[in-house]
N, C-alpha and C positions, 0 to 999 in steps of 0.2 A: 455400539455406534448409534448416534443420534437418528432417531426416525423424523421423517418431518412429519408438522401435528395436521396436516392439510388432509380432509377426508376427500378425496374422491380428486384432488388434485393430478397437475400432468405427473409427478414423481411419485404419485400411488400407482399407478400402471407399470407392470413390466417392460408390458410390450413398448409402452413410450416412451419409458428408458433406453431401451435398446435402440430403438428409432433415434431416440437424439444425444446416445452414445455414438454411432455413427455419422451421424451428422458432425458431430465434435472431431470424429476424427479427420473427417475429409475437412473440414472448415481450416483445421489446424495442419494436416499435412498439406493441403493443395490449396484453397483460397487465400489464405492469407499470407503464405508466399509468392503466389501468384499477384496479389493485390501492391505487396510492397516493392514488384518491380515496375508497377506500373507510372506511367506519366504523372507527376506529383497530385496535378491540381483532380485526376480523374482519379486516383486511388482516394484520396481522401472524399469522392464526395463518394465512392463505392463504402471505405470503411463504414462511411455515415450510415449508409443502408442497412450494413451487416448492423451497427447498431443498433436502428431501429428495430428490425427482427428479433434481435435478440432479447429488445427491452417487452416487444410484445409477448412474447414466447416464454420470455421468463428463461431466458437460457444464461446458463451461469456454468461453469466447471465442477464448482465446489457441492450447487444443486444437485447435478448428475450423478457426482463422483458419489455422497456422503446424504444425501438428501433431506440437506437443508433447508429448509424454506426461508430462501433470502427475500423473497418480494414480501412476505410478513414480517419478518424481523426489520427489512429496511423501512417501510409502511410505519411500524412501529415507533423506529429512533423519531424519522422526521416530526410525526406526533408529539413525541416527547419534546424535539427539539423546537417546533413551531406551536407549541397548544392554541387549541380553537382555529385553526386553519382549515379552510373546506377539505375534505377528501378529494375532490377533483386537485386543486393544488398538491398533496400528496401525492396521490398517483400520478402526476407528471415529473413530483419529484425523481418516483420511482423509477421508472423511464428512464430519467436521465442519468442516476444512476449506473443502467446496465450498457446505456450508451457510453456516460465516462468509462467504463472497463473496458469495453468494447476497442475504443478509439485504443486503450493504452495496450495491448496485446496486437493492435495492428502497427501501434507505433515498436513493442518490441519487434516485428516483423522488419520496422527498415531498419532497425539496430543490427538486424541476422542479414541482411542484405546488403551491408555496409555503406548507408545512404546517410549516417548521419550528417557528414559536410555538406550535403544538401538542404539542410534543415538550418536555421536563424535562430539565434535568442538574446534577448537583451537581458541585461541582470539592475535587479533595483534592491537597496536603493545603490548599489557599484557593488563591483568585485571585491576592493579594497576589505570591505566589509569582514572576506573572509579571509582575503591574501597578506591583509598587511598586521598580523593579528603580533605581539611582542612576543618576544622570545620563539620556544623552535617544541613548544608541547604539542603535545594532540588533537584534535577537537574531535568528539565524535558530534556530527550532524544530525538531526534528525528531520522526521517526513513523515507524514500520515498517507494511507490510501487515497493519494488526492490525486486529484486529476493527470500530468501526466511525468507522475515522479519519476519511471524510470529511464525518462529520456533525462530529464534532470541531473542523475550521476553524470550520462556522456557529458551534459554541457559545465558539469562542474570542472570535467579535467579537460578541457579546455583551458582552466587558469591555469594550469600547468602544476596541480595538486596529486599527489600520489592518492588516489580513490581507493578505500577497500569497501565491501558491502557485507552484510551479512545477512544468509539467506537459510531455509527450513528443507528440511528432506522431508515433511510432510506430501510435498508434490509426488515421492516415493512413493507413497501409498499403493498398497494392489489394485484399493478401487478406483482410481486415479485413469484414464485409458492411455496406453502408453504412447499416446500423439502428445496429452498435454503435460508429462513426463519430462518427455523429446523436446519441446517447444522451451520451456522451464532451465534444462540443463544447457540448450541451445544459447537461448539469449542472455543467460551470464556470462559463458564462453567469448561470444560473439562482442561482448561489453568489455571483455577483461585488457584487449590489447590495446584500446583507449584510457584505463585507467593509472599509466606512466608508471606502469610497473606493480601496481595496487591489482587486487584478489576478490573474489566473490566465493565466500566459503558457507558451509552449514552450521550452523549455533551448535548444531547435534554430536557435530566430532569435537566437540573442544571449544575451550572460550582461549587458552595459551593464546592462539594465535593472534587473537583480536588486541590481544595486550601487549604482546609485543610490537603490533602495528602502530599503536597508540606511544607505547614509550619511544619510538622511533620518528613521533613529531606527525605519523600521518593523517590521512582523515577516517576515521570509521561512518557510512551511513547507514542508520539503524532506522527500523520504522517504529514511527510513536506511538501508535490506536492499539497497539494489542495488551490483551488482558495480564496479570500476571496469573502465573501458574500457581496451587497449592501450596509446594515445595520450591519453588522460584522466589527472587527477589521481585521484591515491589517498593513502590512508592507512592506517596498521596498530590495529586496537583489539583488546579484550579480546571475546570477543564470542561465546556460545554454549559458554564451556568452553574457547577456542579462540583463537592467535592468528591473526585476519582480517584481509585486505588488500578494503578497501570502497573505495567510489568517494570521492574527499577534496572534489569541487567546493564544498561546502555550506561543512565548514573553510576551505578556499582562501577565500571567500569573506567570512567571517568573518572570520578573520585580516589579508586586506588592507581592511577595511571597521572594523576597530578592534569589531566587533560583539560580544556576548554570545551564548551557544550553550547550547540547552536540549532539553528530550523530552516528550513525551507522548503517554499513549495513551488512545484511548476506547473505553469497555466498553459493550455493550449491559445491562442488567440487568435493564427486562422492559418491557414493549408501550408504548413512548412515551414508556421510560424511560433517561437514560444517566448516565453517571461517569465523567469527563475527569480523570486521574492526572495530575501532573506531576513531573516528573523534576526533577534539578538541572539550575540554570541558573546558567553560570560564565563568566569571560572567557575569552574564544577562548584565552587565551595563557595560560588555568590549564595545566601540565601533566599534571595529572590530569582536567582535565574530558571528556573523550571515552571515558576508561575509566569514569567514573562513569554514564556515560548510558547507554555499552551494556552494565553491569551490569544497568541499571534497564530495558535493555528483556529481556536474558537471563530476568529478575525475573521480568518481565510475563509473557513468554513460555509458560515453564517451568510458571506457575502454571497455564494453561489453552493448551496447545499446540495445538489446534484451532482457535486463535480466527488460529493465525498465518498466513492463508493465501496467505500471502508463501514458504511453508516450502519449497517446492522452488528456493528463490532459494538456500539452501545450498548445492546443488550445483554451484553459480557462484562460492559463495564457500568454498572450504576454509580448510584453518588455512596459516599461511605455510611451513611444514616442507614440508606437501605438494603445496602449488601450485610450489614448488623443486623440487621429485621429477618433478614432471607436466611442468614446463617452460614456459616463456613462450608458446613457437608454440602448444602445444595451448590453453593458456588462453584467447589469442586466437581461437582459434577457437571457443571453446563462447560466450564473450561473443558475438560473430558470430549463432551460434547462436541465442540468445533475445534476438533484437531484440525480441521480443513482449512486455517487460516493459514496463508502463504506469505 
């Protein structure tokens, strides 16, 4: 298991692990359901709070659970992604960051509360975009760790789309504490009877099911940022500036399912309020549709780099020049590494 490389850091201490293992658990059994019943406009400006803390503290799940050092790895991407940028600009990137994650585990909270109809969004550039697509194929969708994608499913089936998702038993994990286990299996559950009859499964038991989801016309949502595996399929895109080797399953999947392949991401943009973007959506077998999409998430990105709190997953994914330089065996080993991606 990945040690983080932080000497004398808060996740070199036992004891402050343990201290903010607990912390975790009461946060995730008792705050943050307690917060998503609260009056809209005063939960959200409490979630803010819990963000800020969190962004100060350096608190993270994956931190805790695997001890990773994401405030260096993420430090890291935006560097790469902004060179010659102050450090102070960076570490507010950082911040905001642990704020974007923050805000979306309080926003699964009113998904578990069943407060979505409470909540607004608009879709650009229209629905149509994904509703009136020809004939009756698949699309699998994609989505990066962005701001606040998994409210995004609820407001996709809203068009009245059969929604499936596909999710990791990583969150299984022993070292995992079993609040943010509970929390994880919770708010798929809690997502499932909005998605008109569509499913949120683990990659782990099986891909069968995803394929027949797909030859049956419906949507699969798959997320984009993560690395490919070893022995996993991959593929090469344009992606950050950069040419990147990504995990290809979603493609593979596509391709042999004759499906359509599209993007999108969802913006917070204020207390109850969102905006579902969507990307081109083209057949698997455009040759340019995969660089189009992750222009559009680069797009996204770039516009508000805080909101990406996916951003230390760059460091899993370099450009193809230098993962050749680095060598296969090390590669496999840093994927190894963060089994802790969710």
């Amino acid at each position: 298991m990945f040690q983080s490389p932080m000497s004398g850091g808060t996740m070199s201490r036992p004891l402050a692990r343990v201290l903010l293992e607990r912390y975790h658990a009461v946060d995730f059994s008792l705050l943050l359901p307690l917060l998503a019943r609260l009056p809209l406009p005063l939960a959200y400006l409490l979630a803010a709070f819990r963000g800020w803390l969190h962004a100060k503290l350096g608190i993270d799940w994956r931190a805790i659970a695997f001890g990773v050092d994401l405030q260096r790895l993420t430090a890291a991407s935006f560097r790469q992604m902004l060179p010659g940028r102050p450090e102070e600009e960076i570490a507010s990137l950082v911040r905001k960051r642990y704020m974007a994650q923050a805000r979306e585990e309080f926003e699964a909270h009113l998904v578990m509360a069943d407060r979505i109809d409470d909540l607004s969004c608009s879709f650009l550039p229209g629905a149509d975009v994904i509703t009136r697509r020809e004939g009756e194929r698949g699309l699998v969708l994609l989505t990066p760790h962005f701001g606040s994608f998994f409210l995004g499913y609820a407001f996709l089936c809203r068009l009245g789309l059969r929604c499936n998702g596909m999710s990791s038993s990583v969150t299984n994990d022993p070292q995992v504490i079993p609040e943010v286990q509970r929390y994880y299996f919770r708010k798929y559950r809690a997502l499932e009877p909005k998605m008109n009859g569509g499913r949120i499964l683990d990659q782990e038991n099986g891909l069968k099911p995803f394929y027949a989801m797909l030859q049956r016309g419906e949507v699969l949502l798959v997320l984009a940022d993560l690395p490919a595996s070893p022995t996993g399929a991959a593929m090469q895109v344009n992606f950050l500036g950069e040419r990147r080797g990504l995990a290809g399953g979603a493609l593979r999947m596509a391709q042999q399912t004759g499906s359509d392949i599209g993007a999108y991401v969802c913006r917070h943009v204020g207390k109850g309020r969102y905006r579902l973007e969507f990307g081109p959506v083209s057949s698997c077998h455009d040759g340019t549709a995969l660089d189009s999409i992750y222009q559009f998430f680069s797009d996204k990105i770039m516009e508000t780099p805080g909101c990406w709190w996916g951003a230390d997953l760059l460091q899993l994914i370099p450009s193809v020049a230098a993962a050749s330089e680095r060598g296969a065996e090390e590669m496999g080993v840093a994927f190894s590494a963060d089994r802790s991606i969710a």
